[in-house]
C-alpha positions as CSV (number, residue, x, y, z in Angstrom):
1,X,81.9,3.1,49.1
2,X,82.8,1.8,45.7
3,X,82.6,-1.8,44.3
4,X,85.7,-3.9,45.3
5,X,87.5,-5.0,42.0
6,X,85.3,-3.8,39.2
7,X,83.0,-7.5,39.5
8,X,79.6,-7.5,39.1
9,X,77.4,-6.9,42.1
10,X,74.1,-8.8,42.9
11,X,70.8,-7.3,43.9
12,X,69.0,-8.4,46.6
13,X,66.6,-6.9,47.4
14,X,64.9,-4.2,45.4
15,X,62.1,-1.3,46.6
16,X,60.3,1.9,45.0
17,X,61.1,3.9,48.0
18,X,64.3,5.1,48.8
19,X,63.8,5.3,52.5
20,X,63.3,1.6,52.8
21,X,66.9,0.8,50.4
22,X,68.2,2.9,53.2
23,X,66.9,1.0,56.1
24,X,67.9,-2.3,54.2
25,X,71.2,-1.4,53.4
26,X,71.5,-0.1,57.2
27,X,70.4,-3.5,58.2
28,X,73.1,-5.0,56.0
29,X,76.0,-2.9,56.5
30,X,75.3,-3.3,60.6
31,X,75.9,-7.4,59.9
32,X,79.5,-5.7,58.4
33,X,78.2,-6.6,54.7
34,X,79.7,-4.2,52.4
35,X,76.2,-2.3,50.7
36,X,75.3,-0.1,48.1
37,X,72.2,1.3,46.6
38,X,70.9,1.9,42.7
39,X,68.3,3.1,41.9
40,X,66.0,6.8,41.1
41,X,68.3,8.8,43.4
42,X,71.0,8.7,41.8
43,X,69.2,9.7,38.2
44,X,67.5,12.6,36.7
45,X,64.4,10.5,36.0
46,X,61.1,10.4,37.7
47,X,60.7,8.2,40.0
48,X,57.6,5.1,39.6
49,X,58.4,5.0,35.8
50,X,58.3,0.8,35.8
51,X,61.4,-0.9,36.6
52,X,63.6,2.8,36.4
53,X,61.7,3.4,39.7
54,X,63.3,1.1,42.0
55,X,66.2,1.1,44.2
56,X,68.2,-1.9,44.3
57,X,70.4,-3.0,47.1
58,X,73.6,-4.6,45.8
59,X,75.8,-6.7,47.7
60,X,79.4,-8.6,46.3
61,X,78.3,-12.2,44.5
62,X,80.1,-14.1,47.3
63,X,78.2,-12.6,49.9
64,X,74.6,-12.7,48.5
65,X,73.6,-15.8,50.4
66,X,74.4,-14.5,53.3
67,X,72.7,-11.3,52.7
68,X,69.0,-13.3,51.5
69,X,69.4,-15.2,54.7
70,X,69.6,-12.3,56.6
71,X,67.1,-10.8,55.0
72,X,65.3,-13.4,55.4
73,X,65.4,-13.9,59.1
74,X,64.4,-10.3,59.6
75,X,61.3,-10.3,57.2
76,X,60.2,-13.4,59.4
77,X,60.3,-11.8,62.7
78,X,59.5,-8.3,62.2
79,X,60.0,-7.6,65.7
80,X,58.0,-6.6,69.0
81,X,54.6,-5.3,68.5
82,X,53.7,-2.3,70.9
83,X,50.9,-3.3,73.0
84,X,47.8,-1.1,72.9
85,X,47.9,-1.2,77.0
86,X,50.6,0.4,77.3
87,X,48.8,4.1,77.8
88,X,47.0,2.6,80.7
């Protein structure tokens, strides 16, 4: 996916493992929010140098808001928690 019209993209959200820029872009991209992820993966440094270390998920300015809030909404309700009964 490349950046719509050479404009600046806004980061919002930021991580120092890849795995979870994945799942957040996932998250984003399934609400039809066009994504896309900086960060160590796509340099030749090592990763957890500081700042050079994260992954930042970047969305288009105009749909930032909308991105936070659903961001948001999930970090607030995490989900079901498995029950420890459910063995017996």
């Amino acid at each position: 996916m490349s950046k719509e019209d050479d404009e600046d993209w806004v980061e919002v959200a930021s991580t120092g493992d890849d795995e979870e820029a994945v799942l957040i872009a996932g998250l984003l991209d399934s609400e039809g929010l066009p994504v896309e992820i900086e960060g160590p993966s796509a340099t030749p440094f090592p990763e957890g140098i500081g700042a050079l270390g994260l992954s930042r998920v970047m969305v288009p300015p105009d749909r930032a808001d909308e991105a936070k809030a659903i961001l948001a909404e999930h970090s607030q309700d995490p989900g079901p928690e498995l029950s420890d009964t459910a063995d017996e």
